[in-house]
C-alpha positions in Angstrom: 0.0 0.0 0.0 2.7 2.8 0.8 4.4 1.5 -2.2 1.4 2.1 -4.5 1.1 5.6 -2.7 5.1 6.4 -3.2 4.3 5.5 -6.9 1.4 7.5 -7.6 3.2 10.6 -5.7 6.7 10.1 -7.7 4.6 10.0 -10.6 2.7 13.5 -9.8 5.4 15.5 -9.1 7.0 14.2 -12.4 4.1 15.0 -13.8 4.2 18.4 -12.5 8.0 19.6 -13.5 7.7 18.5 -17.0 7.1 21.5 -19.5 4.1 21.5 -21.5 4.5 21.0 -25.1 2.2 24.0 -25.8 4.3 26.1 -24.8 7.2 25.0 -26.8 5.1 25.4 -29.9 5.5 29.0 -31.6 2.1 29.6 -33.2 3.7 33.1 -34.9 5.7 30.8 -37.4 5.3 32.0 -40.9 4.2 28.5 -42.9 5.2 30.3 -46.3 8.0 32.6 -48.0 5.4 35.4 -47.7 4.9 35.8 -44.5 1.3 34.6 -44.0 0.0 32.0 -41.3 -1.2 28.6 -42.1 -4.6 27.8 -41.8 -5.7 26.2 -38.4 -6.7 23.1 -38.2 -10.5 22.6 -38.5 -10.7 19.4 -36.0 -9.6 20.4 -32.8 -8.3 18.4 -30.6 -10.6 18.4 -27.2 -8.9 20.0 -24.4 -8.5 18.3 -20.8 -8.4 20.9 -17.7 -7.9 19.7 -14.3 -6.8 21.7 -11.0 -3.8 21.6 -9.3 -2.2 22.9 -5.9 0.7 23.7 -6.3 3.3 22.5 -3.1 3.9 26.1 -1.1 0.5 27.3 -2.1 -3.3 27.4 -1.2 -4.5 28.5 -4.7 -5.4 26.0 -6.8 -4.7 26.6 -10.7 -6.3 25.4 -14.0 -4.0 23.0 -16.2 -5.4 22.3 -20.0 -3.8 19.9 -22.3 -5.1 18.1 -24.7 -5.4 14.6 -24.6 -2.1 13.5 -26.7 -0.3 15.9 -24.6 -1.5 14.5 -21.4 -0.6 10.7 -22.8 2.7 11.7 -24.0 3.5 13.4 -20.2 1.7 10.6 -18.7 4.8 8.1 -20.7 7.2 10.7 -19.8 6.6 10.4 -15.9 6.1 6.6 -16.4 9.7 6.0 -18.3 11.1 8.4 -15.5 9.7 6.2 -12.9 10.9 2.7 -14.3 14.3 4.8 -14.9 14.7 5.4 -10.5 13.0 1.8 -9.9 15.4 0.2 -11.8 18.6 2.6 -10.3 17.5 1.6 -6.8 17.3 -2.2 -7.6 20.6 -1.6 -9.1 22.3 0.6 -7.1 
């Protein structure tokens, strides 16, 4: 049981330090020699929000992503947390 809860908690606060990759993105871009945008996209990807505390605070915040993003973060903590399993098994 504290196991599990170690887990789940390693996996938050992995969760939590990794950038977002919609912020990486620059939407500004020219897509063409001429200087105009590209067209967006007219299927949007559906947008997950939850809230948040950050540790130090009492104020809750939003966080949106969409779902690929929140999959590909959700691998990202996941590799990171079979990366320090297998260090302290090995170490």
């Amino acid at each position: 049981m504290i196991n599990k809860v170690c887990t789940v908690a390693a996996m938050a606060v992995l969760v939590a330090l990794q950038p977002s990759a919609a912020s990486a993105t620059d939407s500004s871009a020219p897509s063409d020699q001429k200087g105009t945008q590209a067209k967006p996209d007219k299927v949007k990807e559906k947008m997950i929000c939850h809230r948040e505390t950050p540790t130090g605070s009492v104020r809750p915040v939003r966080i949106c992503k969409t779902q690929a993003e929140a999959d590909a973060d959700a691998a990202r903590a996941q590799q990171q947390l079979d990366n320090m399993n297998e260090m302290r098994r090995t170490g």
